[in-house]
VMD Tcl script that builds the backbone (N, CA, C; Angstrom):
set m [mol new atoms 198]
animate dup $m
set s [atomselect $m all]
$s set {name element resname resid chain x y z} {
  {N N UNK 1 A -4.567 99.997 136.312}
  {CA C UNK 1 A -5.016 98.644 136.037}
  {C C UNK 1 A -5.423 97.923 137.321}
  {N N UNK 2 A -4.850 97.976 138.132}
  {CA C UNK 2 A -4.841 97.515 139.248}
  {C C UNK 2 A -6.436 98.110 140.487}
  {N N UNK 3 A -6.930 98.996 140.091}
  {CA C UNK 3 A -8.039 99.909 140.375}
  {C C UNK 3 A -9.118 99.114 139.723}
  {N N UNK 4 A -9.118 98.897 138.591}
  {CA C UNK 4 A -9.719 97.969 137.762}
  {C C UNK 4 A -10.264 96.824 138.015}
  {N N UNK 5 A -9.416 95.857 139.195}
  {CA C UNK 5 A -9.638 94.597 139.847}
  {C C UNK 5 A -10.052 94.545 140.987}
  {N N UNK 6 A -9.698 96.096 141.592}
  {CA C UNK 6 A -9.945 96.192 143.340}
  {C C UNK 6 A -11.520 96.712 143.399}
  {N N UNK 7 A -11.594 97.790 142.533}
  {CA C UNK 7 A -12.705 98.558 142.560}
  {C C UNK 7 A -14.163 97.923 142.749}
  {N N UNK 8 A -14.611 95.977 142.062}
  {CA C UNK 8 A -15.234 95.527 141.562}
  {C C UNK 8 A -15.485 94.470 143.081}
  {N N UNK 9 A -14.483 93.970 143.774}
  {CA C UNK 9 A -14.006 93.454 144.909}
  {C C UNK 9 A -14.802 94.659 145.865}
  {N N UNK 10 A -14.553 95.636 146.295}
  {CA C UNK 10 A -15.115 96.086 147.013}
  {C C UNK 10 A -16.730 96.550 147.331}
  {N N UNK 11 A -16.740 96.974 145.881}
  {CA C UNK 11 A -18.243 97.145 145.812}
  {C C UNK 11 A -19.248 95.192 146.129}
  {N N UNK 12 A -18.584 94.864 145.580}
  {CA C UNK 12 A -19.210 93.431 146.354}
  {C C UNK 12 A -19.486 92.972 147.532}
  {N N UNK 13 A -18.489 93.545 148.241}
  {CA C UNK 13 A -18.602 93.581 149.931}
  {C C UNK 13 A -18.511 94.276 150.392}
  {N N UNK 14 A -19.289 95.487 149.764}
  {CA C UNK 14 A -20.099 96.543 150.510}
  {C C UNK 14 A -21.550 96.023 150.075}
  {N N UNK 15 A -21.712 95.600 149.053}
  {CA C UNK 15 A -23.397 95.292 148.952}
  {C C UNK 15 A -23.575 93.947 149.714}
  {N N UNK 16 A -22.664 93.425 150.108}
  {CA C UNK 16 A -23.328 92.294 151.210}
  {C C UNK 16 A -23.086 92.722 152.633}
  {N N UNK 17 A -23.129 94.162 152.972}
  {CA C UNK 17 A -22.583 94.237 154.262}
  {C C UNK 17 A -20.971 94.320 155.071}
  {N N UNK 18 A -20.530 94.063 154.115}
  {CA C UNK 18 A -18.923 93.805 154.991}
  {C C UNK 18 A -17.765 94.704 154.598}
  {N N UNK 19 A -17.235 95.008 155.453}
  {CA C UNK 19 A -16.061 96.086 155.288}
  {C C UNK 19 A -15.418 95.786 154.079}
  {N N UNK 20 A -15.182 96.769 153.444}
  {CA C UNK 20 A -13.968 96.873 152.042}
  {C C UNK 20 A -12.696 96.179 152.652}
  {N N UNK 21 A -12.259 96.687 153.356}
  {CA C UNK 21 A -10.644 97.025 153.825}
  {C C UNK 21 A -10.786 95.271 154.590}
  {N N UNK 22 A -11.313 94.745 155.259}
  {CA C UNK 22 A -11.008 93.118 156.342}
  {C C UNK 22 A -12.338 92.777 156.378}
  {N N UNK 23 A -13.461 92.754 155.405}
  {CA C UNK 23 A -14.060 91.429 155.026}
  {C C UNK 23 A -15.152 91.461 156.811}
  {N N UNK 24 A -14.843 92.235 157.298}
  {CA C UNK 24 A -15.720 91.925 158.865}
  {C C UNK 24 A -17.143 92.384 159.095}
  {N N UNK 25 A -18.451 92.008 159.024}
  {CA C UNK 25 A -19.913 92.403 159.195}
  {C C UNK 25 A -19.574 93.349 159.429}
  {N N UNK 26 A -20.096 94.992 158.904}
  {CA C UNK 26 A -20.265 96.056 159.551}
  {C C UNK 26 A -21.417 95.899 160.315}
  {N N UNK 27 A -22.574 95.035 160.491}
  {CA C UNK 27 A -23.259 94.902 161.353}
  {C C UNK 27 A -22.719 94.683 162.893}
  {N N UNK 28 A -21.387 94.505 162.893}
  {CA C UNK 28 A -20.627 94.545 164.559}
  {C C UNK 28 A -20.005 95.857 164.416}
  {N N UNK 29 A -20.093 96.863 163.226}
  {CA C UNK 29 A -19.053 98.171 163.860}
  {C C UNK 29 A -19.983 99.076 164.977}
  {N N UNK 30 A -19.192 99.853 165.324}
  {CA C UNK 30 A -19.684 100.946 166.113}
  {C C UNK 30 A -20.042 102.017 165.267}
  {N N UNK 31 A -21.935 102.178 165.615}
  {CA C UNK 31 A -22.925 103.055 165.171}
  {C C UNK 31 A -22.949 103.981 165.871}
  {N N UNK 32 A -22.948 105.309 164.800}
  {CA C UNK 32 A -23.222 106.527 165.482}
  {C C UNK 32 A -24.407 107.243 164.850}
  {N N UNK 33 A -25.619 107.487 165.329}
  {CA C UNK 33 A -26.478 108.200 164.521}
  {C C UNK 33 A -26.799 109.783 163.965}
  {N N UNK 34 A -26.981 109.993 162.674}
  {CA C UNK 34 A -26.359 111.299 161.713}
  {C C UNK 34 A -27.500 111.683 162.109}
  {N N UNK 35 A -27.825 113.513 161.997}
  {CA C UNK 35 A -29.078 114.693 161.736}
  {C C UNK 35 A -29.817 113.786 160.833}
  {N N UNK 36 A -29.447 113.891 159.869}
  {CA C UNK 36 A -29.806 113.371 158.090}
  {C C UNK 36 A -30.528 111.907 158.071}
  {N N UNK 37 A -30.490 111.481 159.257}
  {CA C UNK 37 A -31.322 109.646 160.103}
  {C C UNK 37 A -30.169 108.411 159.230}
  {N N UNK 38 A -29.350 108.830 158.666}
  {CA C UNK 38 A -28.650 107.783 158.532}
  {C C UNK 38 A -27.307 107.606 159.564}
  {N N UNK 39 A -26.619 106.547 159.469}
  {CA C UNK 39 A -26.083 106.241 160.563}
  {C C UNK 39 A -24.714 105.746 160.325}
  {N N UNK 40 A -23.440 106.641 160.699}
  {CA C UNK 40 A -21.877 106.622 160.777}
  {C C UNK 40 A -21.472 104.933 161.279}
  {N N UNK 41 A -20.965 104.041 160.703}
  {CA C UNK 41 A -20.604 103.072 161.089}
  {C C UNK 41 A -18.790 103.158 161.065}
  {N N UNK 42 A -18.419 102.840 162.039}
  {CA C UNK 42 A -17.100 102.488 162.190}
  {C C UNK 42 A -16.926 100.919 162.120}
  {N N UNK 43 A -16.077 100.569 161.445}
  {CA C UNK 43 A -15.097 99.051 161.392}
  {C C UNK 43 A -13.947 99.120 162.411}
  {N N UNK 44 A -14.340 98.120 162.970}
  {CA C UNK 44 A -12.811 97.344 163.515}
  {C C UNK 44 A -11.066 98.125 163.127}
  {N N UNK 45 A -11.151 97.997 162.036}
  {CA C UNK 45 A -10.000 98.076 160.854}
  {C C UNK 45 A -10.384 99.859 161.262}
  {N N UNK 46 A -10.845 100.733 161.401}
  {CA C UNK 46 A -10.375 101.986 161.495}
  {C C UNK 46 A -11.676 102.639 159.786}
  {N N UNK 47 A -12.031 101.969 159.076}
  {CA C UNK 47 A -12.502 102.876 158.010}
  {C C UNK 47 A -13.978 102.891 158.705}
  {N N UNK 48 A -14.381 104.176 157.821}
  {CA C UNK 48 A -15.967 104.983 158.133}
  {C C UNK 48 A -16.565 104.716 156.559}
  {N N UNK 49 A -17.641 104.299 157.359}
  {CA C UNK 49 A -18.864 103.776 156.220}
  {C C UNK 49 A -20.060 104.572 156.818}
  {N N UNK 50 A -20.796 104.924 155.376}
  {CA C UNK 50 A -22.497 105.550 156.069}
  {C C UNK 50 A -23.029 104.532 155.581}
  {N N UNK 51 A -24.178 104.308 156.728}
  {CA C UNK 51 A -25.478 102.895 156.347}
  {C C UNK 51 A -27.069 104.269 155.873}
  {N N UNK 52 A -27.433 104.046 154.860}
  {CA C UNK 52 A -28.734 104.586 154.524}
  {C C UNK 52 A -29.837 103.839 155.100}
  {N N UNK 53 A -30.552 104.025 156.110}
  {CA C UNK 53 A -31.560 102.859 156.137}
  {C C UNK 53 A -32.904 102.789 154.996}
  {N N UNK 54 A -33.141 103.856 154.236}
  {CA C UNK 54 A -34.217 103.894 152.984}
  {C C UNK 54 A -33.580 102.705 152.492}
  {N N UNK 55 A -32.322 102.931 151.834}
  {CA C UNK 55 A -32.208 102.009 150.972}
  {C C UNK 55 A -31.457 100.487 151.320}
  {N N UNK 56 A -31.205 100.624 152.544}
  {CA C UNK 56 A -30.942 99.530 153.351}
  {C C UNK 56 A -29.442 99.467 152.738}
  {N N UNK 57 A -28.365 100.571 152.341}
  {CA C UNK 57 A -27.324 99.735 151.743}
  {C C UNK 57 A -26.027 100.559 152.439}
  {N N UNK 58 A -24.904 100.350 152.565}
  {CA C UNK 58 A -23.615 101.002 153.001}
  {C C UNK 58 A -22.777 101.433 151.536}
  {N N UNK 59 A -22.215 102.865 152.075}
  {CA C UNK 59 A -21.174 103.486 150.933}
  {C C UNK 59 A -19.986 104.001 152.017}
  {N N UNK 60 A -18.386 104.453 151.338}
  {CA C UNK 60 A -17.753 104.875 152.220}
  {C C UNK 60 A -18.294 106.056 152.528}
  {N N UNK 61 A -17.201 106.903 153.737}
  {CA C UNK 61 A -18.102 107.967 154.169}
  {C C UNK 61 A -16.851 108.973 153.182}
  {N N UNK 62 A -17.686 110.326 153.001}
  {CA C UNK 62 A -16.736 111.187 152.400}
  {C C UNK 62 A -15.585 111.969 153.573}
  {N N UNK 63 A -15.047 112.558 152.371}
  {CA C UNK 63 A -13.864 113.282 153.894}
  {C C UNK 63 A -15.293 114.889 154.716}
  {N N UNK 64 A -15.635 115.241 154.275}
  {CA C UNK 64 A -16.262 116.180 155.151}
  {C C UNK 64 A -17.230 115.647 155.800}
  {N N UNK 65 A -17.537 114.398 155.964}
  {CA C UNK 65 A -18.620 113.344 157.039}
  {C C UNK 65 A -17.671 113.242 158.031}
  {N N UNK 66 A -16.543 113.285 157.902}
  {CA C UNK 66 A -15.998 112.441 158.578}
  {C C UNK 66 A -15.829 113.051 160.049}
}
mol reanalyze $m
mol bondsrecalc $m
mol representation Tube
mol addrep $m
């Protein structure tokens, strides 16, 4: 149930840019650029996000990106 309320919260502030986990611009994390032209963003807070630039949007990163 509780997955239910969080799940909906996050995806919201990932489509405006900002870390799941502390709400902070991933536009200030530390970029690392992938083979694949998209680009490893690190947060503040320690989590890994990939930025797509086609589609201009951020998802978390999986465990074998990592």
């Amino acid at each position: 149930m509780l997955k239910n309320i969080i799940a909906p919260v996050q995806a919201w502030l990932l489509s405006k840019g900002q870390c799941a986990g502390c709400g902070t611009p991933l536009a200030k994390g530390k970029r690392v650029k992938r083979k694949d032209g998209s680009k490893k963003v690190t947060c503040k807070c320690g989590r890994i996000f990939i930025f797509d630039p086609k589609t201009e949007k951020y998802r978390r990163a999986l465990f074998e990106e990592v």
